[in-house]
C-alpha positions as CSV (number, residue, x, y, z in Angstrom):
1,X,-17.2,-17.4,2.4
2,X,-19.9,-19.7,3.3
3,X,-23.0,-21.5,5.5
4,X,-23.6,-24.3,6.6
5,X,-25.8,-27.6,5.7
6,X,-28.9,-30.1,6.0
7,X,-30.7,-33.2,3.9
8,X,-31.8,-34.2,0.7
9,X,-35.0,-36.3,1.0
10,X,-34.8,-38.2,-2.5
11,X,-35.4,-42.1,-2.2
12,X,-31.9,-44.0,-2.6
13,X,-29.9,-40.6,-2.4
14,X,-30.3,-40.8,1.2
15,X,-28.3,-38.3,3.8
16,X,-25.1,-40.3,4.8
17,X,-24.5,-41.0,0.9
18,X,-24.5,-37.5,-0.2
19,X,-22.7,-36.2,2.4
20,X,-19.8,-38.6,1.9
21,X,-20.1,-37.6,-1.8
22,X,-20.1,-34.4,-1.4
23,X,-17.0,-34.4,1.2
24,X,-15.3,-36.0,-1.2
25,X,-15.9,-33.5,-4.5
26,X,-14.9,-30.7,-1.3
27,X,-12.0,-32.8,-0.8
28,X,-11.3,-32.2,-4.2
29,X,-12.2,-28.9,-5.1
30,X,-9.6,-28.4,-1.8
31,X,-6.8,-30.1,-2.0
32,X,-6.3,-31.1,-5.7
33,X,-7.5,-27.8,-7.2
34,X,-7.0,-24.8,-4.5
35,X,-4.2,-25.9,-2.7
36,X,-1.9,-26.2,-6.0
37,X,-3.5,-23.2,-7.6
38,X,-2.5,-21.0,-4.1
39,X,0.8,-22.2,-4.4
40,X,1.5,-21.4,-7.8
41,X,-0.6,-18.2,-8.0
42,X,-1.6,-17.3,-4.5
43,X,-4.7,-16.8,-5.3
44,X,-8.1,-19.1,-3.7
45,X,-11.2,-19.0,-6.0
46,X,-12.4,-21.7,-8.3
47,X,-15.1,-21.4,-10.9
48,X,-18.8,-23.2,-11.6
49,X,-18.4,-24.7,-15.2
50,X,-20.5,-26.9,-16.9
51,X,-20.6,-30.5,-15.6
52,X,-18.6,-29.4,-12.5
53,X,-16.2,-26.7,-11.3
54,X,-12.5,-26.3,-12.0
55,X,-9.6,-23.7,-11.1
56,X,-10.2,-20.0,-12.3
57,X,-5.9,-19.4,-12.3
58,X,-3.1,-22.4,-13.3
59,X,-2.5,-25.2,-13.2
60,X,-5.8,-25.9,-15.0
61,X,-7.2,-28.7,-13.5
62,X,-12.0,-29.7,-13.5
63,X,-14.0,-31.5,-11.8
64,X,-16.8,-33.7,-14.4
65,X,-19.0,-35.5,-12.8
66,X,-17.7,-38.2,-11.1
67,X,-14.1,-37.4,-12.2
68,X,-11.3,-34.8,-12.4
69,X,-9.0,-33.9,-15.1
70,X,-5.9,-31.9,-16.2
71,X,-4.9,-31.5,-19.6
72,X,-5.1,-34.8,-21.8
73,X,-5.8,-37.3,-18.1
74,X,-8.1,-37.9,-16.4
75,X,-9.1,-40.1,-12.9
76,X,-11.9,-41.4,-11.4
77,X,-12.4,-39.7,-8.1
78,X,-14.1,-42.9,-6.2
79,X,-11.7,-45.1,-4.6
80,X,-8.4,-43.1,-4.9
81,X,-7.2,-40.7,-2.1
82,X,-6.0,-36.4,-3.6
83,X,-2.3,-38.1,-3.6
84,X,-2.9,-40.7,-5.8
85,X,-5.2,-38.1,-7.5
86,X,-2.3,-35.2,-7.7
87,X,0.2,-37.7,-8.8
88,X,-1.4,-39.3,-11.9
89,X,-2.7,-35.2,-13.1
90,X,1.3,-34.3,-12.6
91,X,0.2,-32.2,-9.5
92,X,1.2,-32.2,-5.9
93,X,-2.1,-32.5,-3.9
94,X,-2.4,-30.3,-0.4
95,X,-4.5,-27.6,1.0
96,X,-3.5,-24.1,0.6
97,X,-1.9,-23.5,3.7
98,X,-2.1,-20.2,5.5
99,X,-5.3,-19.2,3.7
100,X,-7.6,-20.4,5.9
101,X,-8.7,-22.7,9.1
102,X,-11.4,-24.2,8.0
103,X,-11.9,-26.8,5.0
104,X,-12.9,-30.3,4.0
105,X,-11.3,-32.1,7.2
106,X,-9.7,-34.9,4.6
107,X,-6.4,-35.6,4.5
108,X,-4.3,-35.8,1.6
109,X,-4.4,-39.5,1.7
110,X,-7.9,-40.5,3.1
111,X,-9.6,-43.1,0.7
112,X,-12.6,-40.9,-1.5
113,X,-15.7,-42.1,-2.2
114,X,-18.7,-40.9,-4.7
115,X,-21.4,-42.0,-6.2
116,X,-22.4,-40.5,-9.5
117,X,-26.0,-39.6,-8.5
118,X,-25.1,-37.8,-5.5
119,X,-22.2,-36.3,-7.3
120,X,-24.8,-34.9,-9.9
121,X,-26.6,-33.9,-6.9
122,X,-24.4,-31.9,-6.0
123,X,-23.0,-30.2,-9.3
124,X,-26.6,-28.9,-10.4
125,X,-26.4,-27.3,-7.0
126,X,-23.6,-25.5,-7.4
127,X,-24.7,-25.1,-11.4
128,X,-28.1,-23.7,-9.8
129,X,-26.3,-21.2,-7.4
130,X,-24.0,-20.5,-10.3
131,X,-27.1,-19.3,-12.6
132,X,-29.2,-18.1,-10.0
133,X,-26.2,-15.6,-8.6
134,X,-25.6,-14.4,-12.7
135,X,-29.3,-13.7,-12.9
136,X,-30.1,-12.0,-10.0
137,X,-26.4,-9.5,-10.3
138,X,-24.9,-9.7,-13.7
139,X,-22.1,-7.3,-12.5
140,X,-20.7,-10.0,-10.6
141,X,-18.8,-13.4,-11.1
142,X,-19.7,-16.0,-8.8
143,X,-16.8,-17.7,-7.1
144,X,-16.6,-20.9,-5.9
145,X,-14.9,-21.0,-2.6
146,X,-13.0,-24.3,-1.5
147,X,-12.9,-23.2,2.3
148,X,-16.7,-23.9,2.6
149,X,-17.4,-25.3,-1.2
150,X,-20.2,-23.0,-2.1
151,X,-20.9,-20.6,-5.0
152,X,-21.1,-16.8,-3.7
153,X,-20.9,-13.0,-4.8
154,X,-20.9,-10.2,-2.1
155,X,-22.6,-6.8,-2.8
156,X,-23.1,-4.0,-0.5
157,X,-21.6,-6.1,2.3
158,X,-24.1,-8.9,1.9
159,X,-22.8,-12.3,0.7
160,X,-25.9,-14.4,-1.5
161,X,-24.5,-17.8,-2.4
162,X,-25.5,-21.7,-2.7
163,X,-23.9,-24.4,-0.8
164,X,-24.6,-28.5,-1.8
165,X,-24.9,-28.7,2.0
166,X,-22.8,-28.7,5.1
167,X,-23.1,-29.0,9.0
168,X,-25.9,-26.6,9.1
169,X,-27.9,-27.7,6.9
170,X,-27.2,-31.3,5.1
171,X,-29.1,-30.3,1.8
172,X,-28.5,-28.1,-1.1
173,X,-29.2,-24.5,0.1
174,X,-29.3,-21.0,-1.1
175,X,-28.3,-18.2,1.9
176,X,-28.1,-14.5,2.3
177,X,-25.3,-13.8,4.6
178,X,-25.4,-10.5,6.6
179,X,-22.7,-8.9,9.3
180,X,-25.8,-8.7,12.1
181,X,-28.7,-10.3,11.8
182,X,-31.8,-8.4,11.9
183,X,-33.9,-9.1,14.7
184,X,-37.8,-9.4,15.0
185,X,-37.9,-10.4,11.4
186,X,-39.1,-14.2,10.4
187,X,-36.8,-14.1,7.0
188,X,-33.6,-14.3,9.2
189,X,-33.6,-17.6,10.3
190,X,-29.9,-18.6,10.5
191,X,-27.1,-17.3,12.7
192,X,-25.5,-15.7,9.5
193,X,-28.4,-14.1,8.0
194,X,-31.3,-16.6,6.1
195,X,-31.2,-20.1,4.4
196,X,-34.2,-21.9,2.0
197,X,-33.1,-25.4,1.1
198,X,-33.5,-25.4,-3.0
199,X,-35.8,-27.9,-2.7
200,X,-38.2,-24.8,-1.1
201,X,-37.1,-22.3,-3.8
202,X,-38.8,-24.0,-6.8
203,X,-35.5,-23.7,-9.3
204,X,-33.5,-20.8,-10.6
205,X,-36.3,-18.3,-10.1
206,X,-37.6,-18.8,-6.9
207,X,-33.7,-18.3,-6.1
208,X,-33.4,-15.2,-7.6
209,X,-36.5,-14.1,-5.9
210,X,-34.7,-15.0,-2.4
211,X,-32.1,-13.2,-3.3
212,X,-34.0,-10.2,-3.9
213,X,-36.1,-10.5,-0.6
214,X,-32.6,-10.7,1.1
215,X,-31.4,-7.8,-0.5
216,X,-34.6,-5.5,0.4
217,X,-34.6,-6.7,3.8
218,X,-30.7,-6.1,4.5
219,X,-31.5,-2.2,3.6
């Protein structure tokens, strides 16, 4: 699951810096969390949790903040490569093969980099799209997919979700995702469907209220 990305207009947090933050956190999420966790459970999603996001099956393993953590260690993302990373949590960093072709594009020992206010930036995203997706269907439990790092449910064939950005769209975004796109209609303005970066949304109800449009539209 997921969209793609554009930029967050924010002073110092300028577009380069949070997109090599947030490549590193999917970096992350990817290779230090999923890949072990498919390998030991076969099984992809990770979970939204508070200060970060962390594996939803063993080995048990979070993102906070600026740093990841497994049991009684913890590492500072910035600076190390998901090796260096896997090694010192007692895990063997890698993607999970076979489960998809996509991902972050970083190997396992590519250099990381984050800063910690682009790292928030990105965490309240996914914390947004994390409450937003609760709200608007409490039925469901968001998943946080490492293929394209974004938070998503699918219901009645439609996939809702948040990404912290990507190649689409650089910014934090919420999407509705739809199998064909409806045409003469101003809402779908993205080749999978519709996209509103957050900034647009005004917060966790103006994101719900998306949501719902999406939904009444894809009827």
């Amino acid at each position: 699951m997921g969209r793609r990305g554009r930029a967050v207009d924010n002073g110092a947090m300028n577009e380069d810096g949070l997109e090599v933050t947030r490549r590193s956190l999917h970096a992350v999420a990817e290779l230090v969390l999923a890949g072990p966790q498919y390998r030991a459970t076969g099984r992809l999603r990770l979970r939204v949790v508070p200060g970060g996001f962390a594996t939803a099956f063993a080995p048990d393993v979070r993102v906070q903040g600026a740093s990841v953590e497994a049991g009684h260690t913890q590492s500072q993302i910035s600076g190390q490569t998901a090796r260096t990373l896997g090694a010192r949590l007692g895990i063997a960093a890698g993607r999970p093969e076979g489960a998809y072709r996509d991902g972050c594009g970083v190997g396992v020992d590519e250099p990381l980099a984050l800063r910690a206010d682009h790292a928030a930036a990105v965490l309240d995203a996914l914390a947004l799209g994390h409450g937003a997706l609760s709200a608007f269907a409490p039925g469901e439990v968001p998943v946080l997919w490492p293929e394209h790092f974004d938070v998503a449910i699918r219901v009645d064939e439609v996939n809702y979700g948040v990404s912290p950005g990507d190649g689409l769209i650089a910014e934090p975004y919420a999407y509705v995702g739809v199998g064909q796109v409806p045409a003469g209609d101003a809402f779908w303005n993205a080749p999978f469907g519709a996209a509103r970066p957050l900034r647009d949304l005004d917060g966790l109800d103006g994101t719900v209220t998306f949501f719902a449009e999406g939904r009444e539209r894809a009827r």
